[in-house]
C-alpha positions as CSV (number, residue, x, y, z in Angstrom):
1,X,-10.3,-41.5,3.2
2,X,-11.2,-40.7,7.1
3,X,-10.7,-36.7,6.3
4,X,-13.5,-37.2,3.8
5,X,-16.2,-38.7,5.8
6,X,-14.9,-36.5,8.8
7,X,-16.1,-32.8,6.7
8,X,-19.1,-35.2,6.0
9,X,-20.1,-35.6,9.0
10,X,-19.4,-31.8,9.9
11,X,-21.1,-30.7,7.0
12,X,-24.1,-32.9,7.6
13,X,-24.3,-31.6,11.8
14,X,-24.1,-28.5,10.4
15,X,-26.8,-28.2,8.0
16,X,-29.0,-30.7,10.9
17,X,-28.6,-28.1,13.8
18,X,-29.2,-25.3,11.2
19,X,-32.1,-26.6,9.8
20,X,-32.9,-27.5,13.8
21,X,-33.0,-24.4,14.8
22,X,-34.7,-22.7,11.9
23,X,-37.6,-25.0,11.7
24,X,-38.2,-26.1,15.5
25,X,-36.9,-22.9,17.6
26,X,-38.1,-19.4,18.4
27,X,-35.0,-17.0,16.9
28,X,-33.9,-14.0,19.0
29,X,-32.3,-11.6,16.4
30,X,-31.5,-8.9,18.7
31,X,-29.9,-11.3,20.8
32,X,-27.9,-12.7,18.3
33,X,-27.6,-9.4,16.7
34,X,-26.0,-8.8,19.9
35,X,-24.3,-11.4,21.0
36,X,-21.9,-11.5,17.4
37,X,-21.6,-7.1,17.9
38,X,-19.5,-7.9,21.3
39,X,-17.8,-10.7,19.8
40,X,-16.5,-8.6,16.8
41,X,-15.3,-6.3,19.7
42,X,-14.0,-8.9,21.8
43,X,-16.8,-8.6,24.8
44,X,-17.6,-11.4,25.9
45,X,-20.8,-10.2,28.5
46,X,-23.8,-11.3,26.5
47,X,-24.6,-14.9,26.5
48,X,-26.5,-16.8,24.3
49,X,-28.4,-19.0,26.4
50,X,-29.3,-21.1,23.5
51,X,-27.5,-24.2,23.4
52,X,-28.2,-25.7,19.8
53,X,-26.9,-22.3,18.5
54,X,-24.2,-22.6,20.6
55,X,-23.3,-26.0,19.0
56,X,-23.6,-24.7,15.4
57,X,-21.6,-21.6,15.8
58,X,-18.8,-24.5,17.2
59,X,-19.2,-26.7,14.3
60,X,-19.0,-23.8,11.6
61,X,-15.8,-22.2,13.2
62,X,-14.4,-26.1,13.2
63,X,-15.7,-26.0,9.2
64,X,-13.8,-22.6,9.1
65,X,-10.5,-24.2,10.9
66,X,-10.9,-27.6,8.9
67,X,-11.1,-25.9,5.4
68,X,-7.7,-25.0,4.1
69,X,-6.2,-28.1,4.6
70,X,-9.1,-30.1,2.9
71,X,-9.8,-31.2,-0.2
72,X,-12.4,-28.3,-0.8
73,X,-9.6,-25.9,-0.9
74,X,-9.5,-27.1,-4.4
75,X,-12.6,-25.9,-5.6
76,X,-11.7,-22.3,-4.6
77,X,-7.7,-22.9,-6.0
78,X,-9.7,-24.5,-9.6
79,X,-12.0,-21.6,-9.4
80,X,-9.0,-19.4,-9.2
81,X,-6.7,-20.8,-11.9
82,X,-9.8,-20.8,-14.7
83,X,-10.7,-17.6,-14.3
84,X,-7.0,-16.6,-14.5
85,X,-6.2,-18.5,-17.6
86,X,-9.3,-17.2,-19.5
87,X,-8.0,-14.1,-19.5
């Protein structure tokens, strides 16, 4: 199916600039640290100059948006449903 190999390919540039940035780039945590803070509060005035970060943030909140009408839905619905019935 084309859904399929499109959260593949999400999945896969996901874990690629994640494993990108952990292995090959200097991390900032303040930055970050700051960065998320103003976005929880809806400032948008600290920039994160870092562009691969930039693209993996994107990709994750694309997984996020992609995910409740894919196929892995069913893993959390399953999940669910057999902890229910073993009661």
């Amino acid at each position: 199916m084309p859904g399929d190999y499109v959260l593949l390919i999400l999945l896969i540039a996901i874990a690629v600039t994640g494993n990108y940035m952990r292995f090959f780039m200097h991390i900032d945590v303040e930055a970050y640290r700051a960065f998320f803070s103003n976005l929880f509060h809806l400032r948008f005035d600290v920039p994160v100059r870092n562009t691969t970060f930039l693209l993996h943030f994107l990709l994750v909140q694309a997984f996020l948006i992609y995910f409740p009408f894919s196929k892995l839905v069913h893993v959390i619905g399953g999940s669910l449903t057999l902890k229910w019935t073993l009661r």
